[in-house]
C-alpha positions in Angstrom: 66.6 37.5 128.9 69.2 37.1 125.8 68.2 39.0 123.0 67.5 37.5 119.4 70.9 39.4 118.4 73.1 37.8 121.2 71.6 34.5 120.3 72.9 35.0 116.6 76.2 36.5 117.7 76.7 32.9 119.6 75.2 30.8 117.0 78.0 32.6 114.3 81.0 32.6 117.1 79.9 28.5 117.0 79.8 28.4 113.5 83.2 30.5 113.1 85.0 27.4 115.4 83.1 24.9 113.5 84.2 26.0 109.8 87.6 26.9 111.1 88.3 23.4 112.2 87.2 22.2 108.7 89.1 24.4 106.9 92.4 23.3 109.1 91.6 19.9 107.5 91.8 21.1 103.8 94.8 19.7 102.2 97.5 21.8 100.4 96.7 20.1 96.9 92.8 20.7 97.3 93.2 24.6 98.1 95.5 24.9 95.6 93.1 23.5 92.5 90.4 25.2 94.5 92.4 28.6 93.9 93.1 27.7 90.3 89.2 27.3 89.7 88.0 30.1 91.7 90.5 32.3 90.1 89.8 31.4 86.5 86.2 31.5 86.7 86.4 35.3 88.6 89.1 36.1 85.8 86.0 35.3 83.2 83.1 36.7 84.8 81.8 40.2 82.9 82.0 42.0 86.8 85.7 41.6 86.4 86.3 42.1 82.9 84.2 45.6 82.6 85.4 46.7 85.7 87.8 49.8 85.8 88.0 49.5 89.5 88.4 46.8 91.8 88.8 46.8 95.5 89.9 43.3 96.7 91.9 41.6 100.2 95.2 40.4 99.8 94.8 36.8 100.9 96.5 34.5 104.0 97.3 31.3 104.2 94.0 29.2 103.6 91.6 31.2 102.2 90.8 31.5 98.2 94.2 33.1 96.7 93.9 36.6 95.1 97.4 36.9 94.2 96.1 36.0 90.5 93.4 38.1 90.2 95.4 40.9 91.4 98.5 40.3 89.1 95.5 40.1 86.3 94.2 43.3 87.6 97.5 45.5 87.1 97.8 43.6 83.8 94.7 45.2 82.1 95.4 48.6 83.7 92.3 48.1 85.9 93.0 50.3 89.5 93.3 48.1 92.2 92.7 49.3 95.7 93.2 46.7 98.9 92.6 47.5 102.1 94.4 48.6 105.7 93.4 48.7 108.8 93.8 51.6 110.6 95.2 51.8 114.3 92.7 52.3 117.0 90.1 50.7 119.2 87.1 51.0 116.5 88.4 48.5 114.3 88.2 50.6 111.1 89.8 50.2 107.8 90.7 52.3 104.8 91.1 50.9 100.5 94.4 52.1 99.3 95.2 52.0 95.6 98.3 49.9 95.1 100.2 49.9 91.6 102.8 46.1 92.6 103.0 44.5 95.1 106.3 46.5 96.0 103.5 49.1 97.6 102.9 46.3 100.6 104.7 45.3 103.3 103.4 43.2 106.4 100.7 44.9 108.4 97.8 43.9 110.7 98.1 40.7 111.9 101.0 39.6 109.6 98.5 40.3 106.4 100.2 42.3 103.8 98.8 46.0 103.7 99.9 49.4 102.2 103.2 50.8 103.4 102.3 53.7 105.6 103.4 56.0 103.6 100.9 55.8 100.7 97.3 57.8 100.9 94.0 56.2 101.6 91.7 56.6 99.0 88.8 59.4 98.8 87.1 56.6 96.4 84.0 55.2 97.9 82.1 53.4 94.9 84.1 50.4 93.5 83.0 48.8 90.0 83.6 45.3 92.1 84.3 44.1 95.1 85.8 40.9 96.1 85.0 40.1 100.0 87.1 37.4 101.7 85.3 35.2 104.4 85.7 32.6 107.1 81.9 30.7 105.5 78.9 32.2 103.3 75.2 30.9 102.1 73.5 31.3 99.1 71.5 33.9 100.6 75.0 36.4 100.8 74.8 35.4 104.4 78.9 36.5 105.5 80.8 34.8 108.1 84.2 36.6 108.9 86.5 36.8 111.3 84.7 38.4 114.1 86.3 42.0 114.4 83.8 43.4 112.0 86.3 45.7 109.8 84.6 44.5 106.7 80.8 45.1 107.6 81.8 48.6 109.0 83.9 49.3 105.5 81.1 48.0 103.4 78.9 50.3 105.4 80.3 53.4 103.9 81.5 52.1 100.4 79.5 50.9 97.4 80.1 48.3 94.5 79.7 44.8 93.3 80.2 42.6 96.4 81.5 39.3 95.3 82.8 37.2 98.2 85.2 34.0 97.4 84.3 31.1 99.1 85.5 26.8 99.1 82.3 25.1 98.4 83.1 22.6 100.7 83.2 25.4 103.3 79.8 27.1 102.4 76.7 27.0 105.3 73.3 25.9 105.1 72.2 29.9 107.1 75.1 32.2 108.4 73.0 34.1 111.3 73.5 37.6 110.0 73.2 40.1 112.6 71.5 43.8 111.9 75.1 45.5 111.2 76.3 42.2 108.9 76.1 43.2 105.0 75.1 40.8 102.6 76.8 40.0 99.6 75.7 40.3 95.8 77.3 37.2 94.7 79.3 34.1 96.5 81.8 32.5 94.0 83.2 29.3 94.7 85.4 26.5 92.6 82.2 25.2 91.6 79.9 27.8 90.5 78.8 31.3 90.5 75.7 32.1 93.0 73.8 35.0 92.1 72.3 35.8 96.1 68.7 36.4 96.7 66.8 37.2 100.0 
């Protein structure tokens, strides 16, 4: 007999192929204004503007640019941490505070990460968090990627969890699984959704 959870764990490796193909149809010109809105609405919210600390992902091709927020970031002195994965079969990744982008180089999977040579953090409370993802619901329901770094990060570290989404990319229900970690907030180019379960 399949258990609930192996049900859901299809259901969101469905879902994964589903919003991937959609978001391989998203023209250049639309992520880009997409960015520039998602951007300057995180750039205004109060969670970024009080916050002293932020931990954020460096963004890839397609999915909602940080390069912005981060450049804002070092701008108003805020400390800025992004994370790395570390090397090893339980998929597990560290924040590392970064002062310009001359502290990355390319890491995991081509995404830009600390150089080596820089200290994780000891930190483990952020004032905000900003969470990328693959789809999300108003609920904080999180689709990612599949490895699971981020749920097993989130696990262990605490703060606002804002994850950046393209409203055209959002989902009715992600089917959360008992290790997946909600999110406070979704923000896309078209509003701000405080999440409630």
């Amino acid at each position: 007999m399949v258990s609930l959870f192996e049900d859901r764990a299809e259901a969101k490796k469905r879902l994964r192929e589903k919003v991937q193909s959609l978001r391989g149809k998203l023209g250049r010109d639309s992520i880009a204004k997409s960015d520039e809105e998602i951007q300057l609405r995180l750039l205004q919210l109060p969670y970024f503007l009080t916050a002293e600390s932020i931990f954020t992902y460096v963004s890839m091709e397609r999915e909602p640019c940080t390069k912005e927020i981060i450049d804002t970031a070092f701008a108003m002195g805020k400390r800025v941490y992004v994370p790395r994965c570390l090397p090893g079969k339980e998929k597990i990744m560290e924040a590392v505070e970064i002062f310009s982008w001359d502290d990355l180089q390319p890491g995991t999977l081509g995404i830009l990460e600390p150089r080596k040579e820089i200290e994780g953090a000891k930190v483990q409370v952020f004032s905000l968090m900003i969470i990328p993802c693959v789809s999300a619901d108003r609920r904080g329901g999180r689709l990612g990627h599949g490895a699971g770094y981020y749920d097993r990060f989130l696990e262990k570290n605490a703060g606002s969890k804002l994850c950046l989404c393209y409203a055209s990319l959002l989902s009715e229900k992600i089917p959360m699984e008992k290790q997946d970690i909600f999110m406070d907030y979704v923000l896309t180019e078209e509003e701000m959704i405080p999440c409630r379960r």
